[in-house]
N, C-alpha and C positions, 0 to 999 in steps of 0.2 A: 375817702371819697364816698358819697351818699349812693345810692342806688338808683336815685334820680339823674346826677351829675353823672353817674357812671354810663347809664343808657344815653344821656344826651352826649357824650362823647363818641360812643358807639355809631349813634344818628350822626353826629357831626362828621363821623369818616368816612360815612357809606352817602353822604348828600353833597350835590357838586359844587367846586370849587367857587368861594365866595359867600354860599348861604350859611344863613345862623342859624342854629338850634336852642331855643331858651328849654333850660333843666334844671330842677334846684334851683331856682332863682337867680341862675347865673346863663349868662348869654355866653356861647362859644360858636367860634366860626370853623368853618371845616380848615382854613388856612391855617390855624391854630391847634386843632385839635389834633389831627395826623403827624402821626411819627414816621420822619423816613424812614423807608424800606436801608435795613442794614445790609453792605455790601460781601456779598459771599466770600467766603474763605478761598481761598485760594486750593485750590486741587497742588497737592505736594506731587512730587515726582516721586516719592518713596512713602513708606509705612514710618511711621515712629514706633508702634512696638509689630511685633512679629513673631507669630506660635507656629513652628517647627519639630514635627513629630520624628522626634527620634528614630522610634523603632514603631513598630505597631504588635512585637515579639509581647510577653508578659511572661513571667515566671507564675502567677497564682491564673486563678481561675475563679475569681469573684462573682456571685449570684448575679448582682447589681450590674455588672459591664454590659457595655454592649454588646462587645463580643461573643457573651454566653447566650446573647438571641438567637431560636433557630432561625435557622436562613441567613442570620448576620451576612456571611460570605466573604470579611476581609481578607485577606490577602497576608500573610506573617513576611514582614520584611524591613529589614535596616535603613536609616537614611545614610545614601553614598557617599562618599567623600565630592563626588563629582557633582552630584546632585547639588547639597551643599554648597560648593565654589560657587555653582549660578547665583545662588544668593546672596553671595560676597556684595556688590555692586551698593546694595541696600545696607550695611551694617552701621556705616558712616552716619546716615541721619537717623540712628534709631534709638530711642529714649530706654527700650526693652526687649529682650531678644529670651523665649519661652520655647524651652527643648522637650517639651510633651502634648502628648494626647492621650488616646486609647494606650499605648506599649507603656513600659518599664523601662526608661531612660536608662542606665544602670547596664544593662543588657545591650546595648550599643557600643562597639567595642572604640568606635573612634571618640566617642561623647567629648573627651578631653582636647582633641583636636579641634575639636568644631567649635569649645569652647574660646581656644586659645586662640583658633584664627579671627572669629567676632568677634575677641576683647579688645583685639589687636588693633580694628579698623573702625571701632564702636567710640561716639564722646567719651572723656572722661566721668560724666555721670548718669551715662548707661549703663545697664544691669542684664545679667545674667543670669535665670535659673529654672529652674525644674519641679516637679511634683512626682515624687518616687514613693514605693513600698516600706523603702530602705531596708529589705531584706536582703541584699547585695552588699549594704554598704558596711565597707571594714575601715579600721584608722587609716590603712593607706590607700584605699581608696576615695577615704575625704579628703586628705592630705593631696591627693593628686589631683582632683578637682577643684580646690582650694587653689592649687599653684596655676593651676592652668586659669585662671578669674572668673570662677565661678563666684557670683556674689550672694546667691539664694538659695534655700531648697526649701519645699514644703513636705513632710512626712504625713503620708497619710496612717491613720488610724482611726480605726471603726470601729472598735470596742475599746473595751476598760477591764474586761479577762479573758484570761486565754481560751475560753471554752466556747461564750461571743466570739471571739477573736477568728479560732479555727471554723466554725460557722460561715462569716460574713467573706472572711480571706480564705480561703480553700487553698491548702498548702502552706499556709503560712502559721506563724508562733510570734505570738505577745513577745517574748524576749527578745528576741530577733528584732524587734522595732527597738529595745533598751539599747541591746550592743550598740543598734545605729546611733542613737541618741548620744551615748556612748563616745564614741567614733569621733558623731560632730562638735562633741564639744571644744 
């Protein structure tokens, strides 16, 4: 469309109902030129995905967190099994169901529960998963997370050697991310 034709489009939407605009050598009426207004989505009764922080514990003590800001002031603590249940209600219409934030999932001692009750009452092609250190994580605790339907995890890693590694992760060991790798295969 020309730049002429374009602005007399523009004129034809903002000019009242019936008059013409000549542009580019093409006549257009406002009756013509305006696109109905599309009618708003629909307000859902529930979320389709949903980020649910496990824990807000951490086993490292990474530069970069939030956490390590003075004054942060969070609060260190578990999501409860009870807390959790309230959320039951919503699992059903949810496309995605995301067990992290600031903490170390992993560190959560029900994570498995939580998982198994979401799978339970989630579509069939809803998904489950998390964003861990995987310094926690051993074969049988993939294996247990696996069974419970867990469908995803992300491992973070922020270096490429253990020297970066210990740097960026405070507490933590390059290998320690292999084992997991390890683990999840």
């Amino acid at each position: 469309m020309s730049e002429d034709l374009k602005t007399a489009a523009i004129a034809a939407e903002n000019t009242r109902p019936g008059a013409s605009v000549r542009g580019g050598g093409q006549e257009l009426s406002s009756a013509t030129a305006t696109v109905p207004e599309a009618e708003p989505a629909p307000l859902r009764a529930y979320p389709t995905k949903l980020f649910v922080e496990a824990t807000t514990r951490c086993n490292l003590g990474c530069f970069m967190c939030v956490k390590q800001t003075d004054g942060c002031g969070m609060s260190e603590g578990d999501l409860t099994p009870e807390t959790f249940a309230a959320l039951e209600p919503a699992f059903a219409q949810l496309e995605a169901l995301v067990l992290n934030g600031v903490g170390e999932p992993l560190l959560n001692p029900h994570l498995e529960t939580f998982i198994r009750r979401a799978k339970s009452s989630m579509p069939a092609a809803g998904w489950i998963g998390f964003q861990s250190n995987g310094l926690l994580m051993t074969y049988s605790r993939a294996l247990s997370l696996v069974e419970a339907g867990l469908d995803k995890i992300c491992l973070s890693i922020d270096a490429a050697s253990p020297e970066t590694f210990r740097k960026v992760r405070e507490g933590g060991e390059l290998l320690a991310i292999e084992k997991a790798f390890t683990a999840l295969a």
